[in-house]
Biopython code that builds the backbone (N, CA, C, O; Angstrom):
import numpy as np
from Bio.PDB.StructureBuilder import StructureBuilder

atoms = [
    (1, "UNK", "N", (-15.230, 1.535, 3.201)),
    (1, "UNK", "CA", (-15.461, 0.235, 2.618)),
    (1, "UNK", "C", (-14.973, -0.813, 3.612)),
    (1, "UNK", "O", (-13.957, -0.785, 4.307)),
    (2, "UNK", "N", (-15.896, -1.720, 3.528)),
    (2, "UNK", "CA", (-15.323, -3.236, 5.005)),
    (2, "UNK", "C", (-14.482, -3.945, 4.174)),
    (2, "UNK", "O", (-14.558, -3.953, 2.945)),
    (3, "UNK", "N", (-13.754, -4.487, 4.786)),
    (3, "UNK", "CA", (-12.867, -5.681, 4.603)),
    (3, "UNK", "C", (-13.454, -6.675, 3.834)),
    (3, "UNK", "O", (-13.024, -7.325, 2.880)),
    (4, "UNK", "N", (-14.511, -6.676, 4.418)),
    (4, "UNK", "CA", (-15.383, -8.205, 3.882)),
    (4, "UNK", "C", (-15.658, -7.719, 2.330)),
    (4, "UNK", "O", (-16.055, -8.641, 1.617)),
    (5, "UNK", "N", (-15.582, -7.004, 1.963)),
    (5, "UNK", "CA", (-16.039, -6.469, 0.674)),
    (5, "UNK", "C", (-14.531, -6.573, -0.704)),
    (5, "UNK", "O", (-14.639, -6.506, -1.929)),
    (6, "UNK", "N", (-13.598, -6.703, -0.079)),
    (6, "UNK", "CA", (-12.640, -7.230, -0.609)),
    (6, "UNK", "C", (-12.391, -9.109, -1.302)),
    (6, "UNK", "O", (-11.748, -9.557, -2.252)),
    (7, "UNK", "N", (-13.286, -9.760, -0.220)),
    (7, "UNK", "CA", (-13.593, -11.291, -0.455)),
    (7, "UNK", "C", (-15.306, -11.514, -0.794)),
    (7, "UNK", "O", (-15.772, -12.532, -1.304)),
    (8, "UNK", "N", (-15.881, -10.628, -0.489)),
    (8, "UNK", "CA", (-17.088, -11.104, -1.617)),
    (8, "UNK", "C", (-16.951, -11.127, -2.943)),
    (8, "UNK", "O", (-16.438, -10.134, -3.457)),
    (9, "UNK", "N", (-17.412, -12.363, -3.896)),
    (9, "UNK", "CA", (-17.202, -12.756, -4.890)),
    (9, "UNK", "C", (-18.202, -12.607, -6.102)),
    (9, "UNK", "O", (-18.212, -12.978, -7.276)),
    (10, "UNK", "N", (-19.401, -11.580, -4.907)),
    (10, "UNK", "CA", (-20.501, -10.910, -6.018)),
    (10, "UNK", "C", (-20.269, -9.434, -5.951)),
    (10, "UNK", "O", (-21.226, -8.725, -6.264)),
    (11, "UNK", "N", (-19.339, -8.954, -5.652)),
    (11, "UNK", "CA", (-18.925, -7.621, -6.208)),
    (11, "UNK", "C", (-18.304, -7.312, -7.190)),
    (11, "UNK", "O", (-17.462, -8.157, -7.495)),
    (12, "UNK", "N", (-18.345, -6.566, -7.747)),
    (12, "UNK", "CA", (-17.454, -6.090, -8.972)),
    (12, "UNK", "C", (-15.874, -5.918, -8.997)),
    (12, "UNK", "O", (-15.434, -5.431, -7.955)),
    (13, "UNK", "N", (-15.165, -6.143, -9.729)),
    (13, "UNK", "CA", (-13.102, -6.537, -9.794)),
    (13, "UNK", "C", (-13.285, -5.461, -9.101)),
    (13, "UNK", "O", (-13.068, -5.612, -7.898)),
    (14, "UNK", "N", (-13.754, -3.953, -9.578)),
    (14, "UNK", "CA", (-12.953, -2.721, -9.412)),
    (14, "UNK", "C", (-13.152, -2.609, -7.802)),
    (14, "UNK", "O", (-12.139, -2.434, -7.125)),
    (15, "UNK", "N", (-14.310, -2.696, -7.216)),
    (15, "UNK", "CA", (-14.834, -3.226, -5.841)),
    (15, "UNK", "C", (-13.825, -3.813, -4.699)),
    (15, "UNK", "O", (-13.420, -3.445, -3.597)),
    (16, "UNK", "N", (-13.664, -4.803, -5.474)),
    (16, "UNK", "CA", (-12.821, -5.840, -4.559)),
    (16, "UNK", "C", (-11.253, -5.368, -4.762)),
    (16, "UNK", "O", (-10.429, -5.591, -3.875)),
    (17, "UNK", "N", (-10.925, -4.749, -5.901)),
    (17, "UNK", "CA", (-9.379, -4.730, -5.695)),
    (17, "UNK", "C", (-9.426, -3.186, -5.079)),
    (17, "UNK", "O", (-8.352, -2.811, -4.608)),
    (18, "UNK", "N", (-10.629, -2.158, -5.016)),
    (18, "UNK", "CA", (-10.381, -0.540, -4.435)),
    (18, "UNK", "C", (-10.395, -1.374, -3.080)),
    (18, "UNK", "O", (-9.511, -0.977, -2.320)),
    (19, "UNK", "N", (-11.303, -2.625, -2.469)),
    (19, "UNK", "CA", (-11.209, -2.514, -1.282)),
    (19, "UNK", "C", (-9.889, -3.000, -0.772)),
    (19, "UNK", "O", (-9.737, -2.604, 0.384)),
    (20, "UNK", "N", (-9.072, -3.574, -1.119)),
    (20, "UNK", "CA", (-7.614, -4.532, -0.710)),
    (20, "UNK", "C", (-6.825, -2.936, -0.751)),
    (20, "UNK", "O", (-6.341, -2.758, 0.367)),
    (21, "UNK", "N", (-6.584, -1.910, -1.530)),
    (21, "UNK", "CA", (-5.894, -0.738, -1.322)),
    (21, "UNK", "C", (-6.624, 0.226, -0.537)),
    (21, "UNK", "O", (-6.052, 1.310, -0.422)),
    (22, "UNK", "N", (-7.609, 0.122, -0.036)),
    (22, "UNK", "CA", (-8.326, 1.205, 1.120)),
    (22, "UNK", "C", (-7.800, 1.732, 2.327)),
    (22, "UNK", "O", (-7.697, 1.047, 3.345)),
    (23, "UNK", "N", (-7.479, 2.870, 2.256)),
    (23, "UNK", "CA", (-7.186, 3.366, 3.306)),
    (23, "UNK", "C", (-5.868, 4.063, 3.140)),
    (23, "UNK", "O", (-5.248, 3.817, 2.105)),
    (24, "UNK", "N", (-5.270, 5.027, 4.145)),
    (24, "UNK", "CA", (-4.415, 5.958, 4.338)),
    (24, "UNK", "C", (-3.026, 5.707, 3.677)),
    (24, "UNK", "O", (-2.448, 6.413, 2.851)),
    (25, "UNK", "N", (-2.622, 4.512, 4.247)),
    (25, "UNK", "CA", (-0.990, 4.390, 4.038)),
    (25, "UNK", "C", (-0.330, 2.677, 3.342)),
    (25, "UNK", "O", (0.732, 2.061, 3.430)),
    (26, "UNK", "N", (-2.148, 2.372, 2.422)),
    (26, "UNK", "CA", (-1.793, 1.177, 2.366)),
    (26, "UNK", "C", (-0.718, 1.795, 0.700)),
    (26, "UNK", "O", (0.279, 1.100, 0.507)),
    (27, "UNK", "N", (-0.876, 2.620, -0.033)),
    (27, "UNK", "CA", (0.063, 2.477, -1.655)),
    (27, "UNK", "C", (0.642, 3.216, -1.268)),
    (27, "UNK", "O", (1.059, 4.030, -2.092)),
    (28, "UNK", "N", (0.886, 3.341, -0.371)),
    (28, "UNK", "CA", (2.282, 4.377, -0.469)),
    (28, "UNK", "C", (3.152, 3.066, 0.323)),
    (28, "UNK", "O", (4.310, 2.894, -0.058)),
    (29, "UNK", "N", (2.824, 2.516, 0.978)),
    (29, "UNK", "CA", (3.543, 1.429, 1.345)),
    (29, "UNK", "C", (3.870, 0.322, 0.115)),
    (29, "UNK", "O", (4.932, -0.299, 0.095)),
    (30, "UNK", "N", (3.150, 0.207, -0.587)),
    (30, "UNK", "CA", (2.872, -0.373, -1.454)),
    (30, "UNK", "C", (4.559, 0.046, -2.704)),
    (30, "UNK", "O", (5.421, -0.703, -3.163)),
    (31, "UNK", "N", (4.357, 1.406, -2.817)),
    (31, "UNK", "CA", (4.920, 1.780, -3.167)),
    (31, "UNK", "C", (6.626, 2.052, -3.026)),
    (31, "UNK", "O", (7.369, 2.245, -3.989)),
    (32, "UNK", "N", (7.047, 2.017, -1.581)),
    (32, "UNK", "CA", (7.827, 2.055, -0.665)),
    (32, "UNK", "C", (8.565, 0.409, -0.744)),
    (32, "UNK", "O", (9.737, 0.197, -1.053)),
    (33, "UNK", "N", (7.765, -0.410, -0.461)),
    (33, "UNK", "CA", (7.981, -2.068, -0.881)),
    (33, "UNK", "C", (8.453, -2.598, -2.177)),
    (33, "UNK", "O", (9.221, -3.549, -2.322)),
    (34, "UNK", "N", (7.809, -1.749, -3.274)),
    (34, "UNK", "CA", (8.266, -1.462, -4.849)),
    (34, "UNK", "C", (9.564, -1.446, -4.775)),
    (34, "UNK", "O", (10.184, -2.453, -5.119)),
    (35, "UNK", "N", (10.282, -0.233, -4.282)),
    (35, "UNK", "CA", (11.799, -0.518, -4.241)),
    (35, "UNK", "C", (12.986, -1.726, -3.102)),
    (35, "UNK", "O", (14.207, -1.590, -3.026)),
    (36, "UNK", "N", (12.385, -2.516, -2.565)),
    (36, "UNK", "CA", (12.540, -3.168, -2.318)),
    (36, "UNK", "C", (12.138, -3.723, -0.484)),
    (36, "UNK", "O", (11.298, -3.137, 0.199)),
    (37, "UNK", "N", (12.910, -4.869, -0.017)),
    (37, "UNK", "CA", (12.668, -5.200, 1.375)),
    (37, "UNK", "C", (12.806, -3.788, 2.514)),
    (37, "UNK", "O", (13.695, -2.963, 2.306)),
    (38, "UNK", "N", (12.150, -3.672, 3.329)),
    (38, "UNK", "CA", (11.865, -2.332, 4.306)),
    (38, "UNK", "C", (11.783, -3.157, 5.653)),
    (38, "UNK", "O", (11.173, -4.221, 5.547)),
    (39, "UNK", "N", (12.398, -2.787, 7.159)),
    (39, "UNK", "CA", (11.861, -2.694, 8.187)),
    (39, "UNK", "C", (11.151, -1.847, 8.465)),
    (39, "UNK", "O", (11.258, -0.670, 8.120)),
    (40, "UNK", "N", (10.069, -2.473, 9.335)),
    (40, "UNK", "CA", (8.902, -1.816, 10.018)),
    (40, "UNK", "C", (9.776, -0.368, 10.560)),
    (40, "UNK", "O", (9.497, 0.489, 9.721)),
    (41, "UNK", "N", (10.534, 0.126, 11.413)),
    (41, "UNK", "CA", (11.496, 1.420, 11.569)),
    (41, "UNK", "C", (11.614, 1.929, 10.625)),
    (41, "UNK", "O", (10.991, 2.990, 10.658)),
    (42, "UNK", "N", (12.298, 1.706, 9.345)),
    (42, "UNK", "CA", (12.652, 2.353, 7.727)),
    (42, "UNK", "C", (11.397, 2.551, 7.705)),
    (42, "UNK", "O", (11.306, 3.681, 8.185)),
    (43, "UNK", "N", (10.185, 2.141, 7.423)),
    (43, "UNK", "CA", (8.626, 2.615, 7.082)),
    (43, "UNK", "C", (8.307, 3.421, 7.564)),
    (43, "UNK", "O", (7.731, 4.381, 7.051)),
    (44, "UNK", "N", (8.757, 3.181, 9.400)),
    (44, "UNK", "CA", (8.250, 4.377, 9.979)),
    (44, "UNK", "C", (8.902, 5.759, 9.953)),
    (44, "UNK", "O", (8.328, 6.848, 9.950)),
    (45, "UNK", "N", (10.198, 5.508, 9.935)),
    (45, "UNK", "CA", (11.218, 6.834, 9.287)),
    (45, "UNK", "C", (10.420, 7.720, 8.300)),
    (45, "UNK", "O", (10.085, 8.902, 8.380)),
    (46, "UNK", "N", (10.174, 6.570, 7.127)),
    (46, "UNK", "CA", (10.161, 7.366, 5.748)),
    (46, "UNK", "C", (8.639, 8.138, 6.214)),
    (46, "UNK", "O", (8.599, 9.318, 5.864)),
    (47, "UNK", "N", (7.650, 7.739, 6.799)),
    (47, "UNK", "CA", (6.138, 8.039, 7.256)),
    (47, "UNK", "C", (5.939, 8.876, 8.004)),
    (47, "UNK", "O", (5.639, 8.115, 8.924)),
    (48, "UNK", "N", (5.815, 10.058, 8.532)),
    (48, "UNK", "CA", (5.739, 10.759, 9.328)),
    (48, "UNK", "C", (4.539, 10.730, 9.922)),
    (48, "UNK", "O", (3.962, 10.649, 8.838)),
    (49, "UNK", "N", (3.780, 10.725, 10.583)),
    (49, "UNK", "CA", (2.425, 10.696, 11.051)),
    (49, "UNK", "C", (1.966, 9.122, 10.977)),
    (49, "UNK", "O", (0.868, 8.690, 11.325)),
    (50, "UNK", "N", (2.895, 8.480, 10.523)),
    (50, "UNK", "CA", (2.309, 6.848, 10.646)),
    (50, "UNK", "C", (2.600, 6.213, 12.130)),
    (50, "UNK", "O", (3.737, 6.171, 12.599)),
    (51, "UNK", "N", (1.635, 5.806, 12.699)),
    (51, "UNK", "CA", (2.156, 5.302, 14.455)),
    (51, "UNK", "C", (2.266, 3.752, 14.026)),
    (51, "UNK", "O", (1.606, 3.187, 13.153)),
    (52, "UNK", "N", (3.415, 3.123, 14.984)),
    (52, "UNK", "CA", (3.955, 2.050, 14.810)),
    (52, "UNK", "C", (2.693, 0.909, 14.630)),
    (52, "UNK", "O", (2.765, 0.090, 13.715)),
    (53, "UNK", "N", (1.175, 0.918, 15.858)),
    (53, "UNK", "CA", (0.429, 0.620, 15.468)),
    (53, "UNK", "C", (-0.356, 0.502, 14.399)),
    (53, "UNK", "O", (-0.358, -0.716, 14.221)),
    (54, "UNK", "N", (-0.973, 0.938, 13.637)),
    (54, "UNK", "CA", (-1.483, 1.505, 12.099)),
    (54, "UNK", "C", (-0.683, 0.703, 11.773)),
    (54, "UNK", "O", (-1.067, -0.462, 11.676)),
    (55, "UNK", "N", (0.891, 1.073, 11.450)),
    (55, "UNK", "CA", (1.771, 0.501, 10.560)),
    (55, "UNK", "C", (1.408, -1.045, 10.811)),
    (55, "UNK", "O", (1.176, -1.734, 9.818)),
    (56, "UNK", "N", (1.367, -1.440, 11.686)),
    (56, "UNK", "CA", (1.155, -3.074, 12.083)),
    (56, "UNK", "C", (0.133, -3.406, 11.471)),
    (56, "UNK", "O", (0.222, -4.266, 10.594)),
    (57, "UNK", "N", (-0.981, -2.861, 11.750)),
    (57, "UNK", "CA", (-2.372, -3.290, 11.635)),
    (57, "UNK", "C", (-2.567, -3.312, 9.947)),
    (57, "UNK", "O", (-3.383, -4.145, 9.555)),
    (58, "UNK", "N", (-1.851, -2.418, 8.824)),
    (58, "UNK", "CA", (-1.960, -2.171, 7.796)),
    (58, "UNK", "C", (-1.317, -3.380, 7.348)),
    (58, "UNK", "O", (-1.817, -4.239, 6.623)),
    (59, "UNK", "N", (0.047, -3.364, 7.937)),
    (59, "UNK", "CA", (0.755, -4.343, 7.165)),
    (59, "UNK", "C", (0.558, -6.345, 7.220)),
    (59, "UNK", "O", (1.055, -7.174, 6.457)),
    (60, "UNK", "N", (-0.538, -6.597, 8.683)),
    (60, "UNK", "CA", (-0.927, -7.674, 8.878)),
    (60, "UNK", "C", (-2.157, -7.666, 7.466)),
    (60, "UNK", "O", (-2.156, -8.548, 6.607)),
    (61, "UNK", "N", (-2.997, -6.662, 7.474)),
    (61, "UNK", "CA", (-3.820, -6.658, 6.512)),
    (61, "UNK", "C", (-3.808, -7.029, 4.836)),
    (61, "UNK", "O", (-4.530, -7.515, 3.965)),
    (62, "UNK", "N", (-2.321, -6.381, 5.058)),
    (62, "UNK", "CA", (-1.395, -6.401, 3.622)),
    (62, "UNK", "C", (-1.057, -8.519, 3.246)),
    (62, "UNK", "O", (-1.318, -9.380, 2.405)),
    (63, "UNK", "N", (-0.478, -8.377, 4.305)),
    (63, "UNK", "CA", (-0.134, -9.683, 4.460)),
    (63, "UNK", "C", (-1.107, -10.496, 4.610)),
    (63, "UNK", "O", (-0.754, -11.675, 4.642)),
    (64, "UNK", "N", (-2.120, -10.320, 4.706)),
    (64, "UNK", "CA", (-3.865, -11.556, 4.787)),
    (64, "UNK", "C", (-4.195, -11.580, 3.299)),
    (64, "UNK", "O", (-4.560, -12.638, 2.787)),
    (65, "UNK", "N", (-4.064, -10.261, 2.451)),
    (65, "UNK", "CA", (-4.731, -10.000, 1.592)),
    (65, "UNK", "C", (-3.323, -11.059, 0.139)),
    (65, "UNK", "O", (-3.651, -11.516, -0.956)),
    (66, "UNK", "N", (-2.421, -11.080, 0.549)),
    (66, "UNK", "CA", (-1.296, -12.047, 0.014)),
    (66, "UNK", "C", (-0.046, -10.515, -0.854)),
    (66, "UNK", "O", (0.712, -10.504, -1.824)),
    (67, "UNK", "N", (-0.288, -9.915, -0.251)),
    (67, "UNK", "CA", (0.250, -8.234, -0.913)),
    (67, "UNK", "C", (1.660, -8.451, -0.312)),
    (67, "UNK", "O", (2.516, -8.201, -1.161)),
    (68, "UNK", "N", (2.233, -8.876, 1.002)),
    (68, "UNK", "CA", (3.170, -8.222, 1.057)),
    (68, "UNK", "C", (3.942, -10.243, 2.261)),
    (68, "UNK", "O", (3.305, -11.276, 2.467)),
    (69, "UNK", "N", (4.963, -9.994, 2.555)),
    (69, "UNK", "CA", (5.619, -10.979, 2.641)),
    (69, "UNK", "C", (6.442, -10.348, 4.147)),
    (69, "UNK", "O", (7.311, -9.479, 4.224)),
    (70, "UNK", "N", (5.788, -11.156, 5.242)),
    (70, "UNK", "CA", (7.186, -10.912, 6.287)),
    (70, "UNK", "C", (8.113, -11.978, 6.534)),
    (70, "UNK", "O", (7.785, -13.092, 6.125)),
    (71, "UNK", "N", (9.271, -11.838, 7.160)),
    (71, "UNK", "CA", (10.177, -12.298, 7.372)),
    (71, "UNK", "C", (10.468, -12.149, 8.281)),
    (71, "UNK", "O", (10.391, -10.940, 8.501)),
    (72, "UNK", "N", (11.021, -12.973, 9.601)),
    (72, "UNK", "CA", (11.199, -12.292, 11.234)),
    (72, "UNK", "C", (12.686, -13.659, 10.841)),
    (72, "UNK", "O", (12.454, -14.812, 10.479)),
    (73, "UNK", "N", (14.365, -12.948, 11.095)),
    (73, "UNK", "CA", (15.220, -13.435, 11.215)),
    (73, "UNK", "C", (15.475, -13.805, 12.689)),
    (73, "UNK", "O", (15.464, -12.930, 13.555)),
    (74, "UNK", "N", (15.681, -14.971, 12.945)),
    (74, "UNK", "CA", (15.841, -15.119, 14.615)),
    (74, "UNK", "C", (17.234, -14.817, 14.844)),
    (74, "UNK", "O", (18.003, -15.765, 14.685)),
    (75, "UNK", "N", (17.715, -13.740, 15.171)),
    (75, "UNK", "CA", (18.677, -13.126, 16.008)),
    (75, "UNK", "C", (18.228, -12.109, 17.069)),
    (75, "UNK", "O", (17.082, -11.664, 17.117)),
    (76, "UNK", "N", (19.248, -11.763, 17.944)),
    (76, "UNK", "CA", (18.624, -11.101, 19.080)),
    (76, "UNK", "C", (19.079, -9.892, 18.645)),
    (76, "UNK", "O", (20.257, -9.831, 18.291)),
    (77, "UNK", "N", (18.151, -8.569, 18.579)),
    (77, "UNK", "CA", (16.813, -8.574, 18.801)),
    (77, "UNK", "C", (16.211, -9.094, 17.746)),
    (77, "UNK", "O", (16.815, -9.061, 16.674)),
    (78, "UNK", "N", (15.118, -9.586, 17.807)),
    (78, "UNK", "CA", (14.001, -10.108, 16.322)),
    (78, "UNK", "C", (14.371, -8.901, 15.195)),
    (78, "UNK", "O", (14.402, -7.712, 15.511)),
    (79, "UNK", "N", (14.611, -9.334, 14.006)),
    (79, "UNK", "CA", (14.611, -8.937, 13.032)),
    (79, "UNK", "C", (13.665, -8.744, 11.846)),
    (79, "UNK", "O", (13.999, -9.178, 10.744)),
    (80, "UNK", "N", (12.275, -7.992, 12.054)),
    (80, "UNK", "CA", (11.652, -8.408, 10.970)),
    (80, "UNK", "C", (11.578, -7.558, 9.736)),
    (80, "UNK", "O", (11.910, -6.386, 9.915)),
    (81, "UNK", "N", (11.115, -7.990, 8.184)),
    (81, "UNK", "CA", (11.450, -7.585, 7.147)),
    (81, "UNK", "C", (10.314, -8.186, 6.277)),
    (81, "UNK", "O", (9.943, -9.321, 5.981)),
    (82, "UNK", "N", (9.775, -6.402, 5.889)),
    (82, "UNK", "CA", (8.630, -7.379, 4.574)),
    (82, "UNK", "C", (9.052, -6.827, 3.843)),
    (82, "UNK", "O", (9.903, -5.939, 3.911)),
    (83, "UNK", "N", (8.331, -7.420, 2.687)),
    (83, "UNK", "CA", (8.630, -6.925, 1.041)),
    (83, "UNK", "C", (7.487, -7.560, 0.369)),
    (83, "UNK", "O", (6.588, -8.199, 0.916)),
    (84, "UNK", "N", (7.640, -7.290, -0.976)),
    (84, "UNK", "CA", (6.389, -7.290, -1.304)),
    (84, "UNK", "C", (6.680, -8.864, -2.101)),
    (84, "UNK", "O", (7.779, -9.293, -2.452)),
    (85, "UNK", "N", (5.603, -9.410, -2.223)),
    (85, "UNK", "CA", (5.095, -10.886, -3.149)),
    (85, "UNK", "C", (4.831, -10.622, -4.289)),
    (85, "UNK", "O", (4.416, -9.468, -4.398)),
    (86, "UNK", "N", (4.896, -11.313, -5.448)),
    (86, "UNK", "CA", (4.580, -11.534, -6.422)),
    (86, "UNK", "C", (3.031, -10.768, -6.615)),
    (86, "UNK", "O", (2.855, -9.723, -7.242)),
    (87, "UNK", "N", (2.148, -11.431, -6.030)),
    (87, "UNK", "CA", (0.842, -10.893, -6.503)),
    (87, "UNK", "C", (0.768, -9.266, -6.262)),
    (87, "UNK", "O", (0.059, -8.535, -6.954)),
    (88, "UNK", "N", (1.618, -8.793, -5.161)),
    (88, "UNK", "CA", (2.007, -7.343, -4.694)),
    (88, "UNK", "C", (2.720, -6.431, -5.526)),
    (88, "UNK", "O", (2.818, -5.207, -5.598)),
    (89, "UNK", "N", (3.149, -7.334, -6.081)),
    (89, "UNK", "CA", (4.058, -6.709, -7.474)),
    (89, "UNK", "C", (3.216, -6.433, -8.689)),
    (89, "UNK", "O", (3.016, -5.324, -9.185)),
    (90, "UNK", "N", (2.737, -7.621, -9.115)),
    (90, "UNK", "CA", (1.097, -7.142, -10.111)),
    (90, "UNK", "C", (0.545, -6.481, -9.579)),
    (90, "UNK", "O", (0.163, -5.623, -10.375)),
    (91, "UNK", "N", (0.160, -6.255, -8.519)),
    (91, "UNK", "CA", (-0.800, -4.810, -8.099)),
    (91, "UNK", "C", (-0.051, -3.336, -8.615)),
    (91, "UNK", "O", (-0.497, -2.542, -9.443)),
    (92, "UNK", "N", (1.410, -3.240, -7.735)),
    (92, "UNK", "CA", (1.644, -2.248, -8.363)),
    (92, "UNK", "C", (1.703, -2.442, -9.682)),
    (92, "UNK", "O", (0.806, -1.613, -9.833)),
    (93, "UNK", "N", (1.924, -2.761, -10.726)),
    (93, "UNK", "CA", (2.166, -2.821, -12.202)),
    (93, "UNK", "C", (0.783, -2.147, -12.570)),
    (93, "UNK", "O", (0.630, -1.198, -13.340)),
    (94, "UNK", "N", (-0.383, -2.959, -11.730)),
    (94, "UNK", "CA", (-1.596, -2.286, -12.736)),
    (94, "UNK", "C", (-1.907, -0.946, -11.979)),
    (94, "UNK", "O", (-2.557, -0.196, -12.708)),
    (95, "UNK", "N", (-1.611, -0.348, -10.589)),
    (95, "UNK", "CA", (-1.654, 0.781, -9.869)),
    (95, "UNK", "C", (-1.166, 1.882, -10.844)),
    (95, "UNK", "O", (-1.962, 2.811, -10.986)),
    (96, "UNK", "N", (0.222, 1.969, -11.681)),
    (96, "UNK", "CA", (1.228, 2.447, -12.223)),
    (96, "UNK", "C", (0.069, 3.239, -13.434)),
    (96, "UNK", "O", (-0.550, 4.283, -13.231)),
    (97, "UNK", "N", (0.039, 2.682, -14.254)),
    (97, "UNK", "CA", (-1.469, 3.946, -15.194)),
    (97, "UNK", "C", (-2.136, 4.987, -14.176)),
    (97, "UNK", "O", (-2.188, 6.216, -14.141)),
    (98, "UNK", "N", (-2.702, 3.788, -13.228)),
    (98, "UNK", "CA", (-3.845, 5.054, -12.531)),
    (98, "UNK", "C", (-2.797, 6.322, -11.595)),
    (98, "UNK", "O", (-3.293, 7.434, -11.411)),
    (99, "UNK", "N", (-1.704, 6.089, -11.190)),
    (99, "UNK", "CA", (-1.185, 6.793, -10.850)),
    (99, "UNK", "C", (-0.469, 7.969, -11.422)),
    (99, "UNK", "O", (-0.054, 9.008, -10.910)),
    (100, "UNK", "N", (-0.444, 7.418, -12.844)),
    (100, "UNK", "CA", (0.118, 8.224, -13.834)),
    (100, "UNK", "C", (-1.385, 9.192, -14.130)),
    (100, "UNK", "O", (-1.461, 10.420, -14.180)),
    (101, "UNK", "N", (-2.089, 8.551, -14.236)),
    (101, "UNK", "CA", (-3.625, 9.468, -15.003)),
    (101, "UNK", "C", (-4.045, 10.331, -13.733)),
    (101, "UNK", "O", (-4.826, 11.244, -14.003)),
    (102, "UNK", "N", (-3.550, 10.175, -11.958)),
    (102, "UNK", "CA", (-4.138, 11.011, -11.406)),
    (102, "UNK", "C", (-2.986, 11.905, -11.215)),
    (102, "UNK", "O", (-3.214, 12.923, -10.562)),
    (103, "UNK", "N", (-2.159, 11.778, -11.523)),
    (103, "UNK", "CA", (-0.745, 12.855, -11.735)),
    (103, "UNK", "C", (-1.361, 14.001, -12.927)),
    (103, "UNK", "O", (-1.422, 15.214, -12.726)),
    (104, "UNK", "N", (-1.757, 13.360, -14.096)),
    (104, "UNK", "CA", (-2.665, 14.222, -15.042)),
    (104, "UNK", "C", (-3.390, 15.004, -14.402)),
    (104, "UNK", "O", (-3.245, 16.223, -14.491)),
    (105, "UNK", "N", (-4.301, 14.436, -13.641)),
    (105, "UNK", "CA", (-5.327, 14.843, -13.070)),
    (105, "UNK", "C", (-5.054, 16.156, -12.244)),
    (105, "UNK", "O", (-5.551, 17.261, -12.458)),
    (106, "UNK", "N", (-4.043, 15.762, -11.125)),
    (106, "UNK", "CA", (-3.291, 16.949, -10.223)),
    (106, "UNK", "C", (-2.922, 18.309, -11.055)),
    (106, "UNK", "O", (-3.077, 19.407, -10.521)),
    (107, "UNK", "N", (-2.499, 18.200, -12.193)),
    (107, "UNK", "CA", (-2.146, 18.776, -13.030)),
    (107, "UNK", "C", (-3.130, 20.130, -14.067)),
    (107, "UNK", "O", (-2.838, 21.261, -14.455)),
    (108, "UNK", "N", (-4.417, 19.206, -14.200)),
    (108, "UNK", "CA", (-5.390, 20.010, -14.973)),
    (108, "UNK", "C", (-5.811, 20.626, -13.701)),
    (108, "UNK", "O", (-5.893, 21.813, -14.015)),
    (109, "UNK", "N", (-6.135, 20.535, -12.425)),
    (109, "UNK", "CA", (-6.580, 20.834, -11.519)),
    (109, "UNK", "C", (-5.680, 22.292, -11.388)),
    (109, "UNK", "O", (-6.265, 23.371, -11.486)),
    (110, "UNK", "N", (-4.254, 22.221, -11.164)),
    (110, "UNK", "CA", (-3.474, 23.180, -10.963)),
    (110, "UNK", "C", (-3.796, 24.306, -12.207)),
    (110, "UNK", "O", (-4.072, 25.505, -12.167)),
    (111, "UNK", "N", (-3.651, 23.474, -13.172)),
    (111, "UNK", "CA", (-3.684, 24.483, -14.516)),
    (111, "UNK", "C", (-4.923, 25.635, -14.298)),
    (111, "UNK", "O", (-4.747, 26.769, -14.744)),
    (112, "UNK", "N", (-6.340, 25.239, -13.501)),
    (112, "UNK", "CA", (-7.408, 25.280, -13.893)),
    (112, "UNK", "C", (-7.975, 26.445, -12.716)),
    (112, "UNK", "O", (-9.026, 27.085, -12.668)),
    (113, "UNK", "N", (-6.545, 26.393, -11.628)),
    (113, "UNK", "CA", (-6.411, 27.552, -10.663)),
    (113, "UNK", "C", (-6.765, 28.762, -11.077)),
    (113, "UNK", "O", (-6.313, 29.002, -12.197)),
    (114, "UNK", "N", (-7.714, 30.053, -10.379)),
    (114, "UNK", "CA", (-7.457, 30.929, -11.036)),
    (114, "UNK", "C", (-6.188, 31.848, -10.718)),
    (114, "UNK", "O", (-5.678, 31.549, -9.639)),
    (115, "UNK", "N", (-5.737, 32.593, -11.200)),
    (115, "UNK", "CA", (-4.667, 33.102, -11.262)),
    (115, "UNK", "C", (-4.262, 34.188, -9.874)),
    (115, "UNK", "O", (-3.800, 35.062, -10.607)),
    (116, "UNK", "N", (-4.120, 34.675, -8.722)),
    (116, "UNK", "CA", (-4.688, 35.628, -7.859)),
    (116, "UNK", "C", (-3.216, 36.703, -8.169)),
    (116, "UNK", "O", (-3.129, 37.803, -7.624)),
]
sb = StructureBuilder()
sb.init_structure("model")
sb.init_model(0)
sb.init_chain("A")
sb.init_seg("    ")
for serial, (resi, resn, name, xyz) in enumerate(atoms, 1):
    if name == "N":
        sb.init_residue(resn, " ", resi, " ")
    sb.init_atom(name, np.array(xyz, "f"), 0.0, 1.0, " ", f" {name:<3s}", serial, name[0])
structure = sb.get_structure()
């Protein structure tokens, strides 16, 4: 799904808000931000396979889309720190069902294993 498909205003809600969470490591960041302010390092700690790039590129994205909030403290070295915004916070709130219903989901799937 393109970017641009997130700000077209003749697509459908579900459309525009699947496109603002698209992609690899945007809710789990999402999620990660939930418990509170994170450096870009702490993200990358907690991420294994996330390259510092990606992480950038996700989180400028995050931050266009009004999801997430940086902060660069001027001390030496630069200090920067996002966390999530208000509207980032309603996202997760309404994320929180669907995450719960695909936890269900994981679940009937397992159940539904056959037995070897």
């Amino acid at each position: 799904m393109t970017r641009s498909r997130a700000q077209d205003p003749n697509v459908c809600g579900v459309t525009a808000a699947i496109a603002v969470i698209d992609g690899k490591w945007k809710t789990v960041l999402l999620w990660l931000l939930e418990y509170g302010p994170h450096r870009p390092g702490e993200l990358l700690r907690r991420l294994p396979g996330l390259s510092e790039k990606v992480l950038t590129q996700t989180l400028r994205e995050m931050e266009a889309d009004g999801l997430v909030h940086r902060e660069v403290h001027d001390v030496l070295p630069l200090k920067t720190v996002y966390s999530l915004t208000a509207f980032g916070r309603e996202l997760c709130e309404v994320l929180a069902p669907l995450s719960d219903w695909g936890h269900r989901r994981l679940e009937k799937l397992i159940k539904a294993q056959p037995v070897s």
